[in-house]
C-alpha positions, -999 to 999 in steps of 0.1 A, spaced: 364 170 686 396 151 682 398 127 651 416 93 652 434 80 629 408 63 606 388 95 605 412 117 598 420 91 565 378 96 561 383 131 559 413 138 534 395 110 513 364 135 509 385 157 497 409 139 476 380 116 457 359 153 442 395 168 438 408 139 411 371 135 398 372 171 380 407 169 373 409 138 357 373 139 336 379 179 332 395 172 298 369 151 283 338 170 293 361 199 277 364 179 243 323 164 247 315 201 249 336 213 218 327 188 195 290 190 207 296 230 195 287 239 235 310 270 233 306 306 244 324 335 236 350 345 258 342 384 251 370 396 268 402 387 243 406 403 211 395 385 194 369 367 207 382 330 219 356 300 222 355 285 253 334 252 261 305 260 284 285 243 307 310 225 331 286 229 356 275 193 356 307 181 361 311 203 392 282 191 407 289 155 399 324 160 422 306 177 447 280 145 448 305 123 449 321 140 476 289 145 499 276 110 491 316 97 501 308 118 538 275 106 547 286 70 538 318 78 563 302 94 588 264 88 587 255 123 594 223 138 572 241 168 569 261 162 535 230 148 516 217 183 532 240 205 517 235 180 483 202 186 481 201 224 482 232 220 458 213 199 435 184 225 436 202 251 424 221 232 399 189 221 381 179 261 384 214 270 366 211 245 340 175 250 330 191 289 326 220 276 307 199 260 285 168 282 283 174 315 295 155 317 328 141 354 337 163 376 361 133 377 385 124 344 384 159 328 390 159 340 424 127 327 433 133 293 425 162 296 447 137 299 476 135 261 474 173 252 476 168 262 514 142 232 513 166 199 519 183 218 548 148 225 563 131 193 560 168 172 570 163 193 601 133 180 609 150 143 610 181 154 626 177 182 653 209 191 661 214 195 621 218 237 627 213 259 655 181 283 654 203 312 663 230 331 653 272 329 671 284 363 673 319 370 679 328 377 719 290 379 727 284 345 719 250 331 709 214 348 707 177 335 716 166 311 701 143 326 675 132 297 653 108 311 629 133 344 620 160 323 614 144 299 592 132 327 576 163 339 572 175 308 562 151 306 532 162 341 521 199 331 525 198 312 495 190 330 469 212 360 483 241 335 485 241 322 453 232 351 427 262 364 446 280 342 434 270 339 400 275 377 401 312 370 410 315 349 376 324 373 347 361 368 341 386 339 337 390 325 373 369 347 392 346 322 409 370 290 408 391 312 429 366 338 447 350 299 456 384 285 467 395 315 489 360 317 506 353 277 511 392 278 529 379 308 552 344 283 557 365 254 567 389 272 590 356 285 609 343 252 606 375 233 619 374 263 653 337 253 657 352 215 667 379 220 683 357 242 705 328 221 710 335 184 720 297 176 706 303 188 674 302 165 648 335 157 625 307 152 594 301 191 592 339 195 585 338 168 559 314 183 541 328 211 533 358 195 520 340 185 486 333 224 480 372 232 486 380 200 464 361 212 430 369 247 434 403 239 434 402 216 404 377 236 387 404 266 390 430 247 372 412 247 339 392 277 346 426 303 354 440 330 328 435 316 303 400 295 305 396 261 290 361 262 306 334 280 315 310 269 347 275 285 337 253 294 360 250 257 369 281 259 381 279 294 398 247 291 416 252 253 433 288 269 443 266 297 462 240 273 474 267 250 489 286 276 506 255 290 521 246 255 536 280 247 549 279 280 565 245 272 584 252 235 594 286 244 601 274 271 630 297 302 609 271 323 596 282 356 604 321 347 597 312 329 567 293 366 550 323 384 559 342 357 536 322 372 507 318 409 513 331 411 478 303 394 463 275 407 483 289 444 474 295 433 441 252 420 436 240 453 457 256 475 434 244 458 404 209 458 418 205 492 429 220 502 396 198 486 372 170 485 399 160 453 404 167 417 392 177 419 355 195 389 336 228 399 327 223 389 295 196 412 289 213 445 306 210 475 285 244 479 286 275 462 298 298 473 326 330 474 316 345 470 274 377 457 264 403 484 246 419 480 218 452 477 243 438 444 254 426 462 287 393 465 306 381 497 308 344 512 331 315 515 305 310 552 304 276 544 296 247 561 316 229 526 314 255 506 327 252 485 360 275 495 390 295 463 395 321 460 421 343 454 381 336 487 372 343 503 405 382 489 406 384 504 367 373 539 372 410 540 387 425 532 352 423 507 330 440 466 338 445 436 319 420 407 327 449 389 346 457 423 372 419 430 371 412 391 386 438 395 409 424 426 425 393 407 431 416 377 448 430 403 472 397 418 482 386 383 485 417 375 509 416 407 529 377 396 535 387 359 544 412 370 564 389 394 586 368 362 582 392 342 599 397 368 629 361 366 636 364 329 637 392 331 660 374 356 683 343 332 684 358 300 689 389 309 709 383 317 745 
């Protein structure tokens, strides 16, 4: 589908309003948090550097703002869709940053993020597609009951992926950014190729693109805040809904290989769902040379971190950048897979 003029303004405006939201009230939830005493310690500079900590509400408040700005434009239910399920997970993350939630029972509450995108479906049919769109073969049976199943299970996968992919400064600002660009150009195929497809479900995933992108200006080498898991796991939710409404499933997982490598590994490792917090030990330790080095550790998780050290040691800034160029390498074969399913 073709935008007009008017349209097109709609869509840059969803992405422009979260954009300057975070930027512009980024340095004042930075100084609430400081003189509030919310800081964490960023354990990886010697020494120790406090860094304000939760933005996560901030995050979601751009992504709201962004979502409410699309349905409002285009009347479609899927941005208060992907909202919902965002808002879900962001009341998980927070209740974790605040509390401490169990590593097994994170994960379970995640189920219900899954539970706006189900239940909008029910109002709006042509909100997803039952099936799956595989490159060159083109779509499956319908299977309705697998797929919401796997839609439920999607969630939780999505977003502890995420979260996983949040250790160091800028990881997931710009793990989320490379990932939500690889989302929207397999979103942006998905309309060109079908004339019915609706311009809201490129909107929406605007917003996502818009805070990642501010959030990555204060969250770079070196971070003037932390996201929490607030932050983390409504990034993960929103991606996964995007992914669904927006028909790219399968192009959209090969976007975050990293991540889903990155939470096997630590899983089969330390067998099972275990807070981070409360690991034995931790997978990687800073040198006395300012560089990260692999845990050595019998105890230690396998992370896809500790994987990229065993080659030698890096500096936090050479060790992000290794993640970013994973990332890209993913997106990119993420973007051929889009091309080979859309283009014809």
């Amino acid at each position: 589908m073709q935008p007009d003029l008017a349209e097109a303004g709609l869509i840059l405006l969803s992405f422009i309003i979260p954009l300057l939201l975070v930027i512009l009230a980024m340095p004042r939830s930075i100084r609430y948090l400081t003189r509030s005493g919310r800081v964490v310690d960023d354990v990886h500079k010697q020494p120790p550097t406090k860094v304000p900590f939760p933005v996560g509400p901030l995050l979601f408040l751009g992504a709201l703002a962004g979502e409410i700005f699309v349905y409002i434009a285009f009347g479609s239910l899927v941005p208060l869709a992907v909202i919902g399920g965002a808002a879900i997970a962001f009341a998980i993350g927070l209740a974790d940053d605040l509390f401490v939630l169990g590593g097994k029972t994170k994960p379970l509450l995640l189920l219900f993020a899954a539970v706006p995108l189900v239940v909008s479906g029910v109002f709006q049919k042509n909100l997803y597609e039952s099936n799956l769109t595989f490159p060159l073969l083109g779509h499956i049976g319908e299977h309705f009951t697998i797929y919401i199943l796997l839609v439920l299970v999607a969630f939780p996968v999505v977003a502890n992926a995420f979260n996983m992919m949040d250790s160091f400064n800028g990881q997931i600002s710009g793990f989320t950014l490379l990932t939500s660009l690889a989302l929207l150009f397999g979103v942006v195929l998905h309309a060109i190729a079908d004339s019915s497809f609706s311009l809201a479900r490129v909107a929406s995933v605007l917003p996502l693109v818009a805070i990642a992108a501010g959030f990555f200006v204060f969250n770079r080498y070196p971070s003037k805040a932390f996201d929490g898991d607030s932050g983390a796991l409504m990034l993960g939710a929103m991606f996964a809904s995007l992914a669904i409404t927006g028909g790219v499933e399968i192009a959209a997982m090969i976007a975050i290989v990293p991540a889903i490598l990155n939470s096997f590994y630590t899983l089969s490792s330390a067998r099972g769902f275990v807070e981070r917090r409360r690991m034995a030990a931790r997978p990687t330790h800073l040198g006395e040379d300012g560089k990260m080095y692999p845990s050595l550790e019998p105890s230690s998780p396998n992370t896809l971190i500790r994987l990229i050290l065993l080659s030698g040691p890096l500096d936090e800034r050479d060790l992000v950048k290794s993640i970013f160029i994973l990332t890209a390498v993913a997106c990119l074969l993420s973007g051929a897979i889009s091309v080979l399913t859309w283009v014809h």
